[in-house]
Short mmCIF file of the C-alpha atoms (twelve columns), coordinates in Angstrom:
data_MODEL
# 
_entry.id   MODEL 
# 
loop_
_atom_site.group_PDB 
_atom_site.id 
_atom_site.type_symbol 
_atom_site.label_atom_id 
_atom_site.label_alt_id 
_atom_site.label_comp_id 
_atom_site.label_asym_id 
_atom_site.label_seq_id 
_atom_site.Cartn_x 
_atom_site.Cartn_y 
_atom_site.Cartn_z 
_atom_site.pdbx_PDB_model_num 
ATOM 1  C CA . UNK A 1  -104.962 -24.120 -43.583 1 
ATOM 2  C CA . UNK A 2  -101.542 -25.206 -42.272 1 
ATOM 3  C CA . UNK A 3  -98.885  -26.140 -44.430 1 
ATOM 4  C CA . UNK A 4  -95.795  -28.352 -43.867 1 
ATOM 5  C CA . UNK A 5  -92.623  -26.424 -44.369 1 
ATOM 6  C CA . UNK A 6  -90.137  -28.356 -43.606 1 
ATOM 7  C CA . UNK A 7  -88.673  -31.282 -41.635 1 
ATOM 8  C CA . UNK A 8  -85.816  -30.792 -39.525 1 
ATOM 9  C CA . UNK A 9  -82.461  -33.419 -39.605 1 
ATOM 10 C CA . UNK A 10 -81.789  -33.374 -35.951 1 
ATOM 11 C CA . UNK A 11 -84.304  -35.326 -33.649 1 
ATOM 12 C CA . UNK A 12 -85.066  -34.573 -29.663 1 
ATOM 13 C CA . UNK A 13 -85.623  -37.080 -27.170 1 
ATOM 14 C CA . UNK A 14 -87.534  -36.997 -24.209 1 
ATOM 15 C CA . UNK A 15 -86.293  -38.250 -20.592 1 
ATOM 16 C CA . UNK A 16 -87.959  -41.726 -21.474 1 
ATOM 17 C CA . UNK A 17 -85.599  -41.937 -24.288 1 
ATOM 18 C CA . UNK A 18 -88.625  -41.798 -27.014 1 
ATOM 19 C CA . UNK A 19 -87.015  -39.839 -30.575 1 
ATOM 20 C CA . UNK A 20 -89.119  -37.059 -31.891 1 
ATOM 21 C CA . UNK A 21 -89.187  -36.200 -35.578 1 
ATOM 22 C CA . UNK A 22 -89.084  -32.450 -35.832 1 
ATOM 23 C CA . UNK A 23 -91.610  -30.834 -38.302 1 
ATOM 24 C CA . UNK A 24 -92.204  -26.791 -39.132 1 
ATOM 25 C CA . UNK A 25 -95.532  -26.290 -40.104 1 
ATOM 26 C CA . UNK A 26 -97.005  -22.772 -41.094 1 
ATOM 27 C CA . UNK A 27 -100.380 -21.054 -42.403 1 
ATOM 28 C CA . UNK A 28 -100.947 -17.961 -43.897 1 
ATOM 29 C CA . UNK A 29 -102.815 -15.217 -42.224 1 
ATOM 30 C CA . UNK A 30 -105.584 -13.088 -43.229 1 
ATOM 31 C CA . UNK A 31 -103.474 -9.838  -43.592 1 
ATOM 32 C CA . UNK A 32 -101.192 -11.742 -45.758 1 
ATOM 33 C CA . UNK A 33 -98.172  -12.464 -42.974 1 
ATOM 34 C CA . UNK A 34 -97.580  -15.913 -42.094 1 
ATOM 35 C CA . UNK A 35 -96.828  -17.890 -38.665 1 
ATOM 36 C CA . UNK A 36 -95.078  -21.035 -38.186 1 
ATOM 37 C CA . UNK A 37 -94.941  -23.336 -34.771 1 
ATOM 38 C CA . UNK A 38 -93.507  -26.783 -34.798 1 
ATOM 39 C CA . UNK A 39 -94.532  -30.499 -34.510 1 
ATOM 40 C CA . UNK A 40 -92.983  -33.280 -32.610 1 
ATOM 41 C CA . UNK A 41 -94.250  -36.891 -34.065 1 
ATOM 42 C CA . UNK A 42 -93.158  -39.406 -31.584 1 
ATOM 43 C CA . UNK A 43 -91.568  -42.541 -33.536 1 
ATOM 44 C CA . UNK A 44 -93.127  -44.447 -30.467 1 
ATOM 45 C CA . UNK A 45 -96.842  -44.458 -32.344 1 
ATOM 46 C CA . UNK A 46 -98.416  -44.364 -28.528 1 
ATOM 47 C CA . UNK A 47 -97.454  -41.159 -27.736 1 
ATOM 48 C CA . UNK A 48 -99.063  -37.717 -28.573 1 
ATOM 49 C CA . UNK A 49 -97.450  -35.434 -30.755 1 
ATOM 50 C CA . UNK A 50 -96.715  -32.280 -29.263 1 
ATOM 51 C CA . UNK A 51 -96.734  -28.675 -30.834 1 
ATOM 52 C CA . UNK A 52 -95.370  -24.927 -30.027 1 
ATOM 53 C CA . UNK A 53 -97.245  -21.661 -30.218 1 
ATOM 54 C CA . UNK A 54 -96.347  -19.793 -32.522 1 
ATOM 55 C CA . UNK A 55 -92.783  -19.411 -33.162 1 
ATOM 56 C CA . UNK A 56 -92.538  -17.218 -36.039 1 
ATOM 57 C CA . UNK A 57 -94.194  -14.532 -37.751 1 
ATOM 58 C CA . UNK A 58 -92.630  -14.190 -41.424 1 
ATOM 59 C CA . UNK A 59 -93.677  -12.031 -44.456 1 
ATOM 60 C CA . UNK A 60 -94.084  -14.634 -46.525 1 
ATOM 61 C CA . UNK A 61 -94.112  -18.377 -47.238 1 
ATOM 62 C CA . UNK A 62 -90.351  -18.311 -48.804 1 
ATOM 63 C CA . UNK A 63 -89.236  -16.253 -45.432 1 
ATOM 64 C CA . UNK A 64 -91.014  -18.958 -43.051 1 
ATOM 65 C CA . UNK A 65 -88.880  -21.451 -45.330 1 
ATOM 66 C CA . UNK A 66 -85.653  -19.706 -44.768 1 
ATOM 67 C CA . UNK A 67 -86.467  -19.945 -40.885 1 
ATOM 68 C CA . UNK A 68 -87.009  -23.252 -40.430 1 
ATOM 69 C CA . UNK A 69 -84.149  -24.112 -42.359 1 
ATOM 70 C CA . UNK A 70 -81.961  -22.319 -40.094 1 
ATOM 71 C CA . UNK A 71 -83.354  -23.417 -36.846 1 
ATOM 72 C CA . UNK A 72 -80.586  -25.443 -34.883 1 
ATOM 73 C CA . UNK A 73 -80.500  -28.154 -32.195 1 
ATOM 74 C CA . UNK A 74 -80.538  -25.858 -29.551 1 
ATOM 75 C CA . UNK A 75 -83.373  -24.244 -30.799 1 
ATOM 76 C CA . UNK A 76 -85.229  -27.381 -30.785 1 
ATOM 77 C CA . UNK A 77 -84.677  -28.429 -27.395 1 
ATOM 78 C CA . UNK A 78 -86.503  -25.189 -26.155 1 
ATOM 79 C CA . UNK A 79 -88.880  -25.646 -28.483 1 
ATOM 80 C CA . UNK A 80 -89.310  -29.212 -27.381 1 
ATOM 81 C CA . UNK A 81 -89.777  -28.002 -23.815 1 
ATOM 82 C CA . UNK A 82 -92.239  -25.622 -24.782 1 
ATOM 83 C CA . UNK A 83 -94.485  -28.006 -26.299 1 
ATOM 84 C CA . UNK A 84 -94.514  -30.658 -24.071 1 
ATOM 85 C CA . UNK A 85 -97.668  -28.451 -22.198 1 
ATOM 86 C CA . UNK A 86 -99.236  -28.445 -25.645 1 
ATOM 87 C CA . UNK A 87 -100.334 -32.009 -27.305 1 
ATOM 88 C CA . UNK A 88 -102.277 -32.151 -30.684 1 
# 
């Protein structure tokens, strides 16, 4: 089951000017190694919130936490991009 991490400071915006709070979310896999992607929640309610592939494959929850809270803007812009072909 997937587990919120961690929500990021910075917010994206998309080319219609609609703010996107950044989440990390992650789940633990069967051989013990976890994976974390991230969520973009629209503050505009009417559209979809959009989500990454994976992003990261950690050792452990406290790793996946030490991840995310080093991710920067940058970061999140690509991500952003990569997850606009992906909506929850």
């Amino acid at each position: 089951m997937a587990e919120f991490i961690h929500e990021h400071s910075a917010r994206v915006r998309d080319e219609d000017g609609t703010d996107y709070v950044v989440s990390i979310y992650a789940q633990e896999r069967v051989d013990g190694t976890w994976e974390g992607w991230l969520e973009f929640h629209p503050l505009d309610k009417r559209k979809p919130t959009l989500r990454t592939e994976q992003e990261t494959s950690q050792p452990n929850r406290v790793a996946v936490e030490y991840w995310a809270s080093g991710l920067e803007p940058i970061y999140l812009e690509g991500a952003f991009a990569r997850a606009q072909g992906r909506l929850l």
